[in-house]
N, C-alpha and C positions, 0 to 999 in steps of 0.2 A: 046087606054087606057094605054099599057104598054109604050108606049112612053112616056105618058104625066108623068106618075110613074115617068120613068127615069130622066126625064128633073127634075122634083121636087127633087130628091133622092140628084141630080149631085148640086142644087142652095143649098140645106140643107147641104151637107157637105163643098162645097165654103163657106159658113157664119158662121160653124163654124169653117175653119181652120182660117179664116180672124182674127173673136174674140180671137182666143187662141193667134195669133201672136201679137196682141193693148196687150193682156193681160203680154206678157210675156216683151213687150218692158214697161209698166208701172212699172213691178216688178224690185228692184235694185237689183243687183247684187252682191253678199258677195267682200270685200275690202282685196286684200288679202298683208299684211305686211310683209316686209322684214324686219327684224332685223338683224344691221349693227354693226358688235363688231372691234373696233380699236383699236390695239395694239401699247402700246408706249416705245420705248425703253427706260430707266434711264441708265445715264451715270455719271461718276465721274469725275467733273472738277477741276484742279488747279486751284489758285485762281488767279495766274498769269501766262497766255501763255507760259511764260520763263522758267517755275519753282521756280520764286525767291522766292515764297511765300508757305515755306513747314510746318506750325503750324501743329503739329497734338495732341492729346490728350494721355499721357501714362497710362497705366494700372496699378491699384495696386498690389504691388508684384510678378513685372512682369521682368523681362532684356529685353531690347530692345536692338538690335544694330542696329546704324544706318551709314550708308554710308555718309562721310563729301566728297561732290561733287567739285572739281576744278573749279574755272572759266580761265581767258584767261592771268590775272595777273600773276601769278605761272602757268601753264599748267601741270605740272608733281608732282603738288602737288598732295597728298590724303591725307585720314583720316577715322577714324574708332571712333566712341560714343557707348558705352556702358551705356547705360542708365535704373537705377533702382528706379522706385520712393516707397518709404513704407512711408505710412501715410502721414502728409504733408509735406516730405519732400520730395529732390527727387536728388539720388547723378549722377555723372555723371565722366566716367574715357574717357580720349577723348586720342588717339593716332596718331600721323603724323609722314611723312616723305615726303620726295620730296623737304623740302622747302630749292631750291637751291637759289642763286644770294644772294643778299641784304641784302636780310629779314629774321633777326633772330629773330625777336621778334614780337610775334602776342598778338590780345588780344581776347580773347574769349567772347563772349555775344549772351545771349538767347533775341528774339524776342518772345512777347506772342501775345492770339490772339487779344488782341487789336492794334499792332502795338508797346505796350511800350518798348524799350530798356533797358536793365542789363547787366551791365557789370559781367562777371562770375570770371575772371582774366587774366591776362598775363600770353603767353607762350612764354618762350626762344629755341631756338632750338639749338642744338650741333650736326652736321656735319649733316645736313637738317633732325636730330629727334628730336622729341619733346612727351613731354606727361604729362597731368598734370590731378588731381583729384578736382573737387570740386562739391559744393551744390546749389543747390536753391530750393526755396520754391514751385515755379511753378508748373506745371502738365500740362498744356498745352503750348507749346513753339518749333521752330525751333532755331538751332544754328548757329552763322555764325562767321567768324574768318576774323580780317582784320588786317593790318598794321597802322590802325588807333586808337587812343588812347581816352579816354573820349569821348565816341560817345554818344550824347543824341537823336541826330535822324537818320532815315535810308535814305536816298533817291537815285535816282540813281546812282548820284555820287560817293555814298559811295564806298571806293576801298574795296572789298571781295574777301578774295582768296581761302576760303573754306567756300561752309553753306550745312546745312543738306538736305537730300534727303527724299522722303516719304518710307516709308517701305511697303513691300505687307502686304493688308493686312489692311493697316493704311486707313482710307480718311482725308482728309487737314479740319482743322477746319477755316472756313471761318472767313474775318476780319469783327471784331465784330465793327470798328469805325475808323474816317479817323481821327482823333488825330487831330493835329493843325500844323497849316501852312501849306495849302494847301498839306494836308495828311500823313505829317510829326509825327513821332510818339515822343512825349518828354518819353526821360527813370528815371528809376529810381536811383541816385547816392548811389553809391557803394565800401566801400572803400576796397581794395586788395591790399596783397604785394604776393611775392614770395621767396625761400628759395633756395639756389643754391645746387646743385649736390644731391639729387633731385631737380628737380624745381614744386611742387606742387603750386596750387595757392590758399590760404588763403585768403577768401575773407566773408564779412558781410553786412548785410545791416546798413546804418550810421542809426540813433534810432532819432534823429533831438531831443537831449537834449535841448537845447535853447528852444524848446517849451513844454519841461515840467515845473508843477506846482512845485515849488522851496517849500521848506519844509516839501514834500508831497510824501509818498512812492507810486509807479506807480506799479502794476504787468505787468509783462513781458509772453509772449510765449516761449518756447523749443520746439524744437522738436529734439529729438535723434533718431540715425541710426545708421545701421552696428551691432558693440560690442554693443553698448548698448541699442539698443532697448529693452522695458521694462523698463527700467528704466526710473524716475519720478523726477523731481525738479521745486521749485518753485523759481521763480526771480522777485525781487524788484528793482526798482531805486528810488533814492532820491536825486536829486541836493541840495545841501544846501544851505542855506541862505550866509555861510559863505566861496563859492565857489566849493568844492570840489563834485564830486558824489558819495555817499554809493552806493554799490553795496552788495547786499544779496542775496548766493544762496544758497539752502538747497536740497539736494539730496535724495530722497528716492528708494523702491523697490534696493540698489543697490549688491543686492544678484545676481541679473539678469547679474553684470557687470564681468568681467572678472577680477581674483583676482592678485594681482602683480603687477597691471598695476597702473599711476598716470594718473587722470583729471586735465586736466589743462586749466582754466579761462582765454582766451586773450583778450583784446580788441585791436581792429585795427583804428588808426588814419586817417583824413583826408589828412594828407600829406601820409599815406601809412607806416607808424610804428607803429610795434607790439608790443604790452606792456601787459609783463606776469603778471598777477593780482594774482592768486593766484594758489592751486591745494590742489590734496586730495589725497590720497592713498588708494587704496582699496587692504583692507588685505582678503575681502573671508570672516572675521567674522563680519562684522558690515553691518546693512542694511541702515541707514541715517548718511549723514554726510553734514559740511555746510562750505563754504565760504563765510566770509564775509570781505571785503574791501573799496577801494577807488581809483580813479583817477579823476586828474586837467584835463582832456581833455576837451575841450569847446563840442566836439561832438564824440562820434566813436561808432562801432560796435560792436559786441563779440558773442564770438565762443569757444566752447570747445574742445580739443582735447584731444587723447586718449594716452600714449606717454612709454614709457619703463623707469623705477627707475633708477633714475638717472642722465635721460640726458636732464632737464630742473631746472637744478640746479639753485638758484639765482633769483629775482623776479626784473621789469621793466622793460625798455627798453634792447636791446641788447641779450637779449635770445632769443631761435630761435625755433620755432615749428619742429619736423619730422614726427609725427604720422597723424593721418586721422584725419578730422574731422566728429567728431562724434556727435555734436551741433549746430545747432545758432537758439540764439536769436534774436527775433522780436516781433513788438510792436502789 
């Protein structure tokens, strides 16, 4: 009888280990997930291998200096930009040396991020220095200096013997467009002369008179820098029916200006001559004051400059700018 117990005890618990095992191979099993986190590096690329292509964006109310880089034409060239932009304008004091052999005469021109070309102006050098001041509108732009003159596009060929370097700090504003002609960028024309011993380079954007409405006053843009930030004028053009172009400018806030000093109205021709239009005096007691004139030029630029009593005596052609420029106008 205890046997037979045994025997049944030993078949009862075989059937239930049997069932628990069917039971526990039916049941799933919890899924158990890894989560996978993939780190990526960001890198900051030129936009060309070479570095040809150094557009960056300037700050407002900022100085930059920028490093003007050598290529293999000059080797011992260098360069040094200072670069301040205030409001929409944006001046630029650029300094070299090195430039031995040949080449005494460079011409300086900002690249923006579309690829357009500007000429900025010609620079002379005396005993391989050089150093000249000028403006442009711009805010975003690389610079580059060649021995080539009226450059309207860039492409390899172009002979460069200094362009800008990026600054730490800076990243490269990518080109926003491949321009024309198989990526060729068309600039914008520019007329510039320069003024010897200083050699500054005066230069404007042309206003493309020819395509204003003839008997019809145009308001114009200013933008002032340096001395006379703050200060305010309005500019008109008028080509007449009868040939000539009025030019009206009227000056406000010029409390702001520095007193002693003369404003003086130039416009700059397409062959590259200067023609004093007019000027003002600021005595320190008057806060407006106006210029109003004319010039036969088919087309030109203009630019105000800031200048010492006295030494812009005489109005037209054959007067000579030496102060800064502290204006230009644009359409």
């Amino acid at each position: 009888m205890k046997r037979r117990l045994l025997v049944f005890v030993c078949a009862t618990a075989m059937v239930l280990l049997t069932a628990g095992a069917v039971l526990a191979q039916d049941q799933k099993m919890p899924e158990t997930k890894t989560q996978t986190t993939t780190t990526v590096a960001q890198t900051t690329t030129i936009q060309n291998p070479d570095g040809s292509w150094t557009v960056i964006e300037y700050p407002v109310d900022k100085e930059v200096v920028v490093d003007l880089t050598p290529t293999t034409v000059i080797p011992g060239a260098t360069g040094i930009a200072h670069i301040k932009r205030v409001g929409d304008s944006t001046t630029i004091n650029v300094d070299l040396k090195g430039l031995t052999g040949d080449t005494t005469t460079l011409n300086l021109y900002a690249v923006d991020s579309a690829g357009k070309v500007s000429l900025l102006g010609p620079i002379t050098a005396t005993n391989g220095v050089a150093s000249v001041t000028t403006m442009t509108p711009l805010n975003r732009f690389m610079l580059l200096l060649s021995p080539e003159a009226n450059l309207s596009t860039i492409v390899p060929e172009t002979r460069v013997i200094l362009r800008s370097a990026v600054p730490n700090g800076y990243a490269v504003v990518p080109l926003a467009s491949s321009g024309e002609r198989d990526g060729a960028a068309v600039g914008e024309r520019v007329a510039a002369t320069t003024t010897p011993n200083p050699t500054p380079a005066y230069t404007a954007p042309l206003l493309g008179i020819g395509g204003f409405r003839r008997g019809t006053d145009t308001e114009m843009k200013i933008n002032f820098s340096g001395a006379l930030t703050g200060t305010r004028a309005n500019v008109s053009l008028e080509p007449r029916n009868d040939g000539p172009t009025t030019i009206v400018m009227r000056f406000h806030e010029m409390k702001d200006a520095p007193a002693g000093k003369v404003l003086v109205l130039w416009a700059v021709s397409t062959d590259n001559k200067l023609v004093r239009l007019g000027q003002v005096v600021n005595t320190g007691k008057r806060n407006e004051a106006e210029i109003q004139t004319e010039t036969s030029l088919p087309d030109f630029g203009l630019f105000v400059t800031l200048e010492n009593a006295g030494t812009t005596a005489g109005a037209g052609e054959g007067s000579t700018p030496t102060g800064e420029i502290v204006g230009t106008i644009s359409k």
